[in-house]
N, C-alpha and C positions, 0 to 999 in steps of 0.2 A: 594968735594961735587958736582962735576960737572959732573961727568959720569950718563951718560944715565942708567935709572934706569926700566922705562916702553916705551913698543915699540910694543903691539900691533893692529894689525890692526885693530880691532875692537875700535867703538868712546868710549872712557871712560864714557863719559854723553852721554845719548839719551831719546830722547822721540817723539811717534809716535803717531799722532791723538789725543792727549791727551786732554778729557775734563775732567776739575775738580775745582775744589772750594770750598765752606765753607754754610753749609747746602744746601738749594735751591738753592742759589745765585753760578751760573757757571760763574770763573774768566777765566780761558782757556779754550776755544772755539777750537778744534781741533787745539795745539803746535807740530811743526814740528820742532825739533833742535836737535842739535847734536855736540857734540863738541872731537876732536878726540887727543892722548896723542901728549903732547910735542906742544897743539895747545893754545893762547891768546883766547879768542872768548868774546867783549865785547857787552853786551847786553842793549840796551836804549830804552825807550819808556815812555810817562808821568806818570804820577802818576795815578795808575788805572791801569792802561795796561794789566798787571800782569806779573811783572818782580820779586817781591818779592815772589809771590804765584808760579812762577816756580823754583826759592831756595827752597822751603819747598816742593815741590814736589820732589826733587832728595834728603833731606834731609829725607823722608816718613811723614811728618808733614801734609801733604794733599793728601787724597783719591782720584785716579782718579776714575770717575764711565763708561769713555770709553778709549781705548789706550792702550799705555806702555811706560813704564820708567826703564830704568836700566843705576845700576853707576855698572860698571866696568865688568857690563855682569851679574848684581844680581838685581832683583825688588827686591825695598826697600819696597813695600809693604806687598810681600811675608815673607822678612827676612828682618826686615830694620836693626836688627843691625849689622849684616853682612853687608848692603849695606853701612854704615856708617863707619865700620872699614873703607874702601876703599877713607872716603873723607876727608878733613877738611874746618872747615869755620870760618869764621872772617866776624863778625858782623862789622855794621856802628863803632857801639864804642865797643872795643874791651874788655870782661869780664877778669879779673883777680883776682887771692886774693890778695888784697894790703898792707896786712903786711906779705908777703911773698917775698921774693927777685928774679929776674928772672930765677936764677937758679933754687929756688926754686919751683918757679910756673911750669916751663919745668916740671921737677923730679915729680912732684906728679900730674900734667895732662897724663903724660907719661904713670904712675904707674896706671890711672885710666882708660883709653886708653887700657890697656894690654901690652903697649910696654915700660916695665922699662928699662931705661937705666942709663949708668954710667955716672960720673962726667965729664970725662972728652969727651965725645962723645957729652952731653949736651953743655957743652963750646965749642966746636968746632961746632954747631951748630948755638949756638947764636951768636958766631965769620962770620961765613959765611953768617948768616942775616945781617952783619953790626952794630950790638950792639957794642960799643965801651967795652974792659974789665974790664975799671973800675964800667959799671957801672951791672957787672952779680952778682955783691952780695948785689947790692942795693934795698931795698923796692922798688916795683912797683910804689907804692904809689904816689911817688913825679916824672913817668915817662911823658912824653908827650904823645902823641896821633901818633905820627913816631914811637917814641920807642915803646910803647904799638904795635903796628902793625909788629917790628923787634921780637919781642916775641912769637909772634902766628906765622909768616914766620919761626921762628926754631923752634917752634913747626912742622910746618909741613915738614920740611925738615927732622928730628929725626924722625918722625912718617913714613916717604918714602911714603905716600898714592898716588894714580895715579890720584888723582882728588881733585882741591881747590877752593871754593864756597867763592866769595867774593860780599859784600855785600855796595858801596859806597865805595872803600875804600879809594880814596881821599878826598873825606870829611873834612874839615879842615884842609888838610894838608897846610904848605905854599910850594914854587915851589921846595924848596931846598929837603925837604920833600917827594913828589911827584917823584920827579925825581929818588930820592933813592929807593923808592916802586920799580917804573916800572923797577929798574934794578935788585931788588928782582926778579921780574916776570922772567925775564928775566933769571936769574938763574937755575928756577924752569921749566923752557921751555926747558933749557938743559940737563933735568933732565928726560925731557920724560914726564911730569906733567900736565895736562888735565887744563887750569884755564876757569873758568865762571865766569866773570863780570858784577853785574849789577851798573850800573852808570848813573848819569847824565852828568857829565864829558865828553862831546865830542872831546873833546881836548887830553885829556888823554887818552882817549882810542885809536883817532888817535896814539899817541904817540907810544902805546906797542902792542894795538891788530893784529893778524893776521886776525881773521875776524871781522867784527861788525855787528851787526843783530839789526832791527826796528820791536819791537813787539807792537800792539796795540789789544785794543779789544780782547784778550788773543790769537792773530794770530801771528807767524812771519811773516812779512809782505815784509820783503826786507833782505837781506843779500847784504854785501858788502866784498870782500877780498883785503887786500893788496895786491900793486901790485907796484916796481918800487921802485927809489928811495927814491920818497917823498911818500910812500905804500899811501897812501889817498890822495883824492881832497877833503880837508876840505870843501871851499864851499860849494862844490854839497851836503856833508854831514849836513853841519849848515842848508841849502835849506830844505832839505827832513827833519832834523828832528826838524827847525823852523814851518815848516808847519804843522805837525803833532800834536804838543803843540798846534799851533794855532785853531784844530779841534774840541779840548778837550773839 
């Protein structure tokens, strides 16, 4: 499940000038971002910013009224559900049917997706997320919030899309947790897999991203890229995105 899967040069996620928002009220103010295959790219900025409202814009859930947006080389607002085959996304808490088991739930998001697949592609899916086997015949129901998140990662890894829209996704994980995500991510990076992060998690996104972007007032306002062995200067990052919260 490790070979390179997308490798074009064109950015999977983009958006250019993009204003848009939710009736009157404009949450992005000309969005300049981009995020290219096989690239981490985590995005922070306070509550307000519009970090959520630029998910829903690559998802087609919000109209830009200036700009452009394309997932994978497709406006989602022209075609969104074409532009959608192309992504997957995992909410803060992640939806399941909870009296379905995880294979089960794979198999029939799969089926509804268009991309049915067999049993055993599903379990070697959910093997490669790190679900342990005992538990792919188990009710979700009584899963944690890692595992729940190990489920939607082979969802997307079954699905092969070139782009993954995450929303929080440490969010109550504890470190042990966390740590196992980012090597999901990491996975999915070798896989040629476009990901967009939005977090408050500064730490963690040091941890996995290749770039980190500080959106405010619906601007990106700063990009930063890894660089070196320790790829970030935390500080300078706590600095710049201490101060920013403090603006609020």
């Amino acid at each position: 499940m490790s070979t390179t899967l997308f490798s074009s040069t064109r950015p999977a996620l983009e958006a250019c000038g993009v204003v848009a928002g939710y009736g009157d009220h404009m949450i992005l103010q000309g969005l300049d971002l981009s995020v290219q295959p096989g690239e981490i790219y985590a995005l922070l900025g306070a509550n307000g910013a519009g970090k959520t409202t630029t998910l829903s814009l690559f998802l087609g859930f919000v109209q830009p009224s200036s700009g452009q947006v394309r997932v994978n080389g497709i406006d989602p607002l022209a075609d969104p559900t074409a532009a959608r085959r192309q992504l997957a996304y995992i909410p803060e808490n992640v939806a399941l049917y909870e009296h379905l088991s995880a294979r089960e739930n794979m198999a029939y998001l799969l089926h509804l997706a268009g991309q049915p697949a067999g049993g055993q592609e599903i379990c070697d899916a959910l093997a490669a997320a790190g679900l342990d086997a005992a538990a792919h015949g188990r009710r979700v129901s009584g899963f944690s919030k890692g595992m729940r998140q190990k489920v939607s990662i082979a969802l997307a890894l079954a699905r092969r899309v070139p782009a993954l829209l995450l929303d929080e996704p440490t969010s109550g994980l504890d470190p042990q947790a966390s740590a196992e995500f980012s090597r999901l991510l990491e996975l999915l990076r070798g896989q040629g897999v476009a990901v967009l992060m939005v977090t408050h998690d500064l730490l963690g996104a040091a941890d996995v991203a290749d770039r980190i972007g500080f959106i405010d007032g619906g601007r990106l306002i700063e990009e930063v890229a890894a660089a070196g062995a320790e790829r970030f200067d935390v500080r300078v990052l706590h600095r710049r995105y201490a101060g920013q919260e403090a603006q609020r």
